[in-house]
C-alpha positions as CSV (number, residue, x, y, z in Angstrom):
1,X,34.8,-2.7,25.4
2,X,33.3,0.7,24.4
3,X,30.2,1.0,22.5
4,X,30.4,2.3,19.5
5,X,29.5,5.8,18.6
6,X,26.1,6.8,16.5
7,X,28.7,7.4,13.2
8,X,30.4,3.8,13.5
9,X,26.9,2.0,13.8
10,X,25.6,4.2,10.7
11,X,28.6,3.3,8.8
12,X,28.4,-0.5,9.9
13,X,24.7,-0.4,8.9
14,X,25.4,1.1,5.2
15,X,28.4,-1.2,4.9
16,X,26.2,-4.4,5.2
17,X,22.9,-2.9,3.1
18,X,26.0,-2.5,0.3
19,X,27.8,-6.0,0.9
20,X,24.8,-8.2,2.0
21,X,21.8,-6.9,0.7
22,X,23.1,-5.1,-2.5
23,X,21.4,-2.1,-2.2
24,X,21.9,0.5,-5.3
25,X,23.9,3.1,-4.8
26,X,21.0,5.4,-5.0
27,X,19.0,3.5,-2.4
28,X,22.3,3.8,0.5
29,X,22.6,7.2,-0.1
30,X,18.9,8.0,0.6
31,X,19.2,5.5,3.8
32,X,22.4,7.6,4.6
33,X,20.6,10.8,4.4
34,X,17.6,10.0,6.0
35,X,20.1,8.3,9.3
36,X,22.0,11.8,8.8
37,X,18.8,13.8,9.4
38,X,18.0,11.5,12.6
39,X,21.7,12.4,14.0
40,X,21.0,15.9,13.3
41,X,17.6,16.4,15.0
42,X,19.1,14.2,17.7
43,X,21.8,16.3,18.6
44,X,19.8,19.9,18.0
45,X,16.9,18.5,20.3
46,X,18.9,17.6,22.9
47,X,18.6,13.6,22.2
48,X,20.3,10.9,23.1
49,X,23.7,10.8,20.7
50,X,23.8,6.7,21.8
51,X,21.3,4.8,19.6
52,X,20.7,2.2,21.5
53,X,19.5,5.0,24.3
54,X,17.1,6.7,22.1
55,X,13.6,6.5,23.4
56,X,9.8,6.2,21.4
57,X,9.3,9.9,22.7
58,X,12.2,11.3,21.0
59,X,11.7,9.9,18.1
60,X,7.8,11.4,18.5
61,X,9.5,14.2,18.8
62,X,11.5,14.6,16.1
63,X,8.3,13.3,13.7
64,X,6.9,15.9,15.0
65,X,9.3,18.4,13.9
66,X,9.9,17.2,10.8
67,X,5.8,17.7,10.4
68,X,6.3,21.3,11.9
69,X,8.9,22.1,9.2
70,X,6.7,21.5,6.6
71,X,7.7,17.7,5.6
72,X,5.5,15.7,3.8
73,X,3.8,13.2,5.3
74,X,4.7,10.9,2.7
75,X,8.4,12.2,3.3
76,X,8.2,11.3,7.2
77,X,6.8,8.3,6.5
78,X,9.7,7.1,4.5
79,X,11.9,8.2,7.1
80,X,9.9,6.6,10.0
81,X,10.3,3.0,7.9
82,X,14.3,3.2,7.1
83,X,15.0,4.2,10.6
84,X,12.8,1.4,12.1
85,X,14.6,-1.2,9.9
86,X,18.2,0.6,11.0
87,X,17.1,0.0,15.1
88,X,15.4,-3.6,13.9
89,X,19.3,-4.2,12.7
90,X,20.8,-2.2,15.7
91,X,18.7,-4.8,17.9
92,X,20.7,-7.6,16.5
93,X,23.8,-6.0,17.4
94,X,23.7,-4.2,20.8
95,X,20.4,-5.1,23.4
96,X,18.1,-3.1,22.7
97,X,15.1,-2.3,25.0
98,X,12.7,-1.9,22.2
99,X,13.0,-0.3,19.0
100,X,12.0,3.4,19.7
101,X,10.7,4.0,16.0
102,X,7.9,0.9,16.4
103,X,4.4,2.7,17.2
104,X,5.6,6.1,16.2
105,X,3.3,7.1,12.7
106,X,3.4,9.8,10.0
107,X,1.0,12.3,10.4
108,X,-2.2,11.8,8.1
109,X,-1.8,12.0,4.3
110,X,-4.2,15.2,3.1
111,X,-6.7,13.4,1.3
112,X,-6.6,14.5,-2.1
113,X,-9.9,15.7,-3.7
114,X,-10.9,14.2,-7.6
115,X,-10.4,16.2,-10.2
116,X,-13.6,17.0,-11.9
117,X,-13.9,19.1,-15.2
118,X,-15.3,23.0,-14.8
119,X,-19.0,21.7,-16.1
120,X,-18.5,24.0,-19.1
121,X,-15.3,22.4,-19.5
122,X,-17.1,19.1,-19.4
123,X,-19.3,20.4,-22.2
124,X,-16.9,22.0,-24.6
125,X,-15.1,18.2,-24.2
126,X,-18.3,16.7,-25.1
127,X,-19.3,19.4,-28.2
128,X,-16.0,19.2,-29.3
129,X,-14.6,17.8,-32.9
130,X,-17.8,17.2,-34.3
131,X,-18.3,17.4,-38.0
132,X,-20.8,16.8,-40.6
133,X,-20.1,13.4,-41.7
134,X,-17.9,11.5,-39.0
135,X,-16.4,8.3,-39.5
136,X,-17.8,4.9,-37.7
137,X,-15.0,5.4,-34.9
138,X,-16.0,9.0,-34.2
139,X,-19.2,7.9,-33.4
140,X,-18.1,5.1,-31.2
141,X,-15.4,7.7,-29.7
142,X,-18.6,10.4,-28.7
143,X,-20.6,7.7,-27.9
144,X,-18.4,6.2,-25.3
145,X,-17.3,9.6,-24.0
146,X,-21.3,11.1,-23.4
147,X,-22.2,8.0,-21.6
148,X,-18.9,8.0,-19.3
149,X,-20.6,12.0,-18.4
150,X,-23.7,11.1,-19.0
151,X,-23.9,8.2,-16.1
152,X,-20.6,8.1,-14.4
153,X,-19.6,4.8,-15.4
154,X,-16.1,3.1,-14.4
155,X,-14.1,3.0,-17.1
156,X,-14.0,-1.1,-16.8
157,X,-18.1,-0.8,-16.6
158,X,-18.3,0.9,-20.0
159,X,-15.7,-1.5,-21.5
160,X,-18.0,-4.5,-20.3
161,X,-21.2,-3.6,-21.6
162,X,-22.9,-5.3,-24.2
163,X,-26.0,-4.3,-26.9
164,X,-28.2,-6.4,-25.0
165,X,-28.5,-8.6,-22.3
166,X,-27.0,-12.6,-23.2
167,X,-27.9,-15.6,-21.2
168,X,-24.9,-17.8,-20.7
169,X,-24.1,-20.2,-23.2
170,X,-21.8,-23.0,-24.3
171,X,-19.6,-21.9,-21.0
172,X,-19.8,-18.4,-22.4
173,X,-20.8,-16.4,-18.9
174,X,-23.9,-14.2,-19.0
175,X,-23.6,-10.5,-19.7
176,X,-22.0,-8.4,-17.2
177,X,-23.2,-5.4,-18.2
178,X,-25.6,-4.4,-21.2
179,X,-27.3,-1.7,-22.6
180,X,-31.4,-0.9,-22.3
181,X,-31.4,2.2,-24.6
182,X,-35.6,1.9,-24.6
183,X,-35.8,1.9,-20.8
184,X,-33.1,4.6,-21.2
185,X,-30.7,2.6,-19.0
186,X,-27.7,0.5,-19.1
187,X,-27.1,-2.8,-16.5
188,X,-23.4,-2.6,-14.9
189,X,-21.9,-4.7,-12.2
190,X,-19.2,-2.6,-10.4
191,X,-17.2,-3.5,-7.4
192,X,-18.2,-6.5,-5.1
193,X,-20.2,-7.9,-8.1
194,X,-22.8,-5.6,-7.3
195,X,-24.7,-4.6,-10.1
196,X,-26.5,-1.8,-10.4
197,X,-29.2,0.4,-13.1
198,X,-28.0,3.9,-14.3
199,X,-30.3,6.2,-16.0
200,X,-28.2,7.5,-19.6
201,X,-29.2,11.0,-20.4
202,X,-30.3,12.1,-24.0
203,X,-26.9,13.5,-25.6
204,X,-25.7,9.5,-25.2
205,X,-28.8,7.8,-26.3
206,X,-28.8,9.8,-29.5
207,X,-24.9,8.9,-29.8
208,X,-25.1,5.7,-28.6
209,X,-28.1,4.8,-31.5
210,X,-26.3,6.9,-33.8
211,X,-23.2,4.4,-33.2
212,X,-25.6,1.1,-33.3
213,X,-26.3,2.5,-37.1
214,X,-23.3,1.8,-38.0
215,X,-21.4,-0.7,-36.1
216,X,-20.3,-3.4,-38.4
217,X,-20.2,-7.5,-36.4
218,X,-17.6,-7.8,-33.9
219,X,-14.6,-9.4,-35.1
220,X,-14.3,-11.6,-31.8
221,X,-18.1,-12.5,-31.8
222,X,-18.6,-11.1,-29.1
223,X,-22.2,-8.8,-27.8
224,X,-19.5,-6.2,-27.0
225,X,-21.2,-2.5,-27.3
226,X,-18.1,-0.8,-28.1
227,X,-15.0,-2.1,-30.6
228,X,-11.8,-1.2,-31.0
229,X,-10.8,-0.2,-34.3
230,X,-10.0,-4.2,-34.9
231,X,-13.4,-4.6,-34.3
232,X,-12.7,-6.5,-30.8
233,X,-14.2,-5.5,-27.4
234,X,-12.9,-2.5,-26.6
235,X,-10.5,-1.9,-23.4
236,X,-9.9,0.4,-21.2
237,X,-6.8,1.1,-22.1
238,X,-7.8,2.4,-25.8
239,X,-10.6,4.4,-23.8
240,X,-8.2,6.1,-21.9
241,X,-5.9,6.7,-24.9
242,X,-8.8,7.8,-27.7
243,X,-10.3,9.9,-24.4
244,X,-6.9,11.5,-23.8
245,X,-6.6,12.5,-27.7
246,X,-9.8,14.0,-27.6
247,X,-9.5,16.2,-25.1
248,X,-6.0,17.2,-26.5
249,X,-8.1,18.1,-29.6
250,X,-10.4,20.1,-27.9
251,X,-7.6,22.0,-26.6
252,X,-8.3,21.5,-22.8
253,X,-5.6,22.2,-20.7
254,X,-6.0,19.7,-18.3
255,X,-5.0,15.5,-18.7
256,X,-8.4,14.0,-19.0
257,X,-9.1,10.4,-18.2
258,X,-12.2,8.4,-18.0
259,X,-12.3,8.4,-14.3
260,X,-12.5,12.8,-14.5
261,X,-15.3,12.4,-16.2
262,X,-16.6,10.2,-13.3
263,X,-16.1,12.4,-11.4
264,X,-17.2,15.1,-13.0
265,X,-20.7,13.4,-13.0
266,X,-20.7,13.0,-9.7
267,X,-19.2,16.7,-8.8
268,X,-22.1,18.3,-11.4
269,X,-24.6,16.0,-10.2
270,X,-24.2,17.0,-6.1
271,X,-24.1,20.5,-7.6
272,X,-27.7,21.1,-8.6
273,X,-29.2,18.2,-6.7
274,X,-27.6,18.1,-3.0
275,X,-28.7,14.5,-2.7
276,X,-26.1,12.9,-1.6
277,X,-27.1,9.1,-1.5
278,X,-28.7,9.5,-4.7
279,X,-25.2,10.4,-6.2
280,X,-24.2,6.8,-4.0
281,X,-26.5,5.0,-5.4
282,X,-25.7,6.1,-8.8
283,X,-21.8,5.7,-8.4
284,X,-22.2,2.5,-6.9
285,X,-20.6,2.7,-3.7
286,X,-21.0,0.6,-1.2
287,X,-20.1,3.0,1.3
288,X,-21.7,7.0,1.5
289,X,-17.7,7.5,3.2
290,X,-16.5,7.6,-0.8
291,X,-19.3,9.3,-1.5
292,X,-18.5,12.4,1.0
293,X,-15.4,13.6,-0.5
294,X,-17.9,14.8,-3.3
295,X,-19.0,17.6,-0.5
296,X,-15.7,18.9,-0.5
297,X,-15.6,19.8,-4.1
298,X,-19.6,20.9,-3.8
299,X,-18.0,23.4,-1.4
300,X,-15.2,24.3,-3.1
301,X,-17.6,25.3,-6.0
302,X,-19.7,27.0,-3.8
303,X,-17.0,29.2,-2.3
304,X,-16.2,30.0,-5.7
305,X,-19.4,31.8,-6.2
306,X,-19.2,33.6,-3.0
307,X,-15.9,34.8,-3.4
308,X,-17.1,36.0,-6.8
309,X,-20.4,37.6,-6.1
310,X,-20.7,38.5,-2.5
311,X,-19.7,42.6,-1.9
312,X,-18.3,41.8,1.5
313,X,-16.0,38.6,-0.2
314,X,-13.8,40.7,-2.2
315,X,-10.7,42.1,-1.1
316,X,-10.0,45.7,-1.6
């Protein structure tokens, strides 16, 4: 009985992701396409046209060219998984020696920097929309958004604080997070449960107590620092929304959420003090590894400024 050729096995393959596994259209057509591109690298690289002959070094090979063409690596990663489930199917079929995709990896995803604000970007967002008499939720709105900037917070840390620190009570759990506005602090616990002090710079003290002024009892009875305009602890999900609605005020070009400004802390921060696990410390993380990327952007700042000021940087 002959084996049957690369096409029939494709087509037998498709045929039973349609009929057994009812696959969208959509879905076989990108299988398709991605088994197409594996026939056609396979016959222009002078592969094997029999599947079940295909080795773990061509397939290496033809990652690699994909990667040399200037694939994703996202892109061959998909590819690598739909052709490894196409040989794990093939095995069922026709012996196998192995499956020739199993071991073979996409080349390393570019880690992609955080966006941080221009710090007079980060500024204008902060100076922005201010007025002579604001309503209560303008104040809660700058408060919120100085002390994100001001100490880096998560945008779940900020949501969790409270006025002041509360024991627990009647099965009520003790604060998570609370404010110290005297010791010029507020208490969060982050990731793992750790918890951690972070110093809150003036601009958010004076908006911070110039929101305490006037926020009215929490409609949940809750310690909650900052309300929603029910008067319930506020989530992140409004922060990110009032945030966003700022910034589109301000007329910033960029989409800013609360974990920019995060980052923008931390970016400013490494900027003028080059401490490094100080800025760890501060962000709370448990590793100085997340910390690093910050190094890049330091960099990328200060390549800026060379290629800005140095004679011998600029291009004639």
């Amino acid at each position: 009985m002959d084996t049957p050729a690369a096409e029939d096995w494709t087509g037998r393959y498709l045929a039973e992701l349609r009929t057994q596994r009812k696959l969208s259209g959509h879905t076989i057509a990108a299988y398709a396409r991605d088994l197409g591109e594996l026939s056609a690298l396979s016959s222009r690289l002078g592969g094997h046209t029999d599947w079940a002959r295909l080795t773990h070094f061509e397939i290496r090979r033809f990652a690699a060219k994909l990667h040399a063409d200037g694939q994703s690596a996202t892109s061959i990663a998909r590819k690598l998984s739909g052709w490894r489930g196409f040989f794990n199917w093939l095995a069922q079929q026709t012996p196998l020696a192995a499956n020739p995709v199993d071991g073979v990896r996409a080349p390393r995803r570019a880690k992609r920097l955080p966006k941080a604000l221009p710090v007079d970007d980060a500024v204008r967002l902060m100076e922005a929309n201010r007025h002579g008499h604001p309503e209560p939720a303008e104040l809660c709105d700058r408060a919120m958004f100085e002390l994100l900037y001001s100490s880096g917070l998560r945008v779940s840390e900020l949501a969790g604080l409270d006025v002041a620190y509360l024991p627990a009570k009647d099965g009520a759990p003790a604060s998570a997070g609370w404010l110290e506005l005297e010791a010029q602090e507020v208490v969060v616990t982050g990731k793992g449960n750790k918890m951690r002090r972070v110093p809150v710079g003036t601009p958010a003290r004076e908006a911070i107590a110039a929101w305490l002024a006037v926020r009215p009892p929490s409609s949940d009875g809750s310690n909650a620092l900052f309300l929603s305009a029910r008067g319930a602890r506020v989530t992140p999900r409004v922060v990110q929304h009032r945030l966003k609605a700022h910034a589109l005020k301000a007329g910033l070009p960029v989409h800013v959420h609360p974990h920019v400004l995060r980052h923008s802390f931390a970016s400013h921060l490494l900027q003028s003090s080059g401490d490094l696990r100080a800025v760890q410390e501060l962000l709370g993380h448990a590793s100085i590894t997340s910390t690093q990327i910050y190094t890049s952007l330091d960099f990328q700042h200060l390549a800026a400024v060379y290629d800005k000021a140095h004679p011998r940087a600029k291009t004639k």
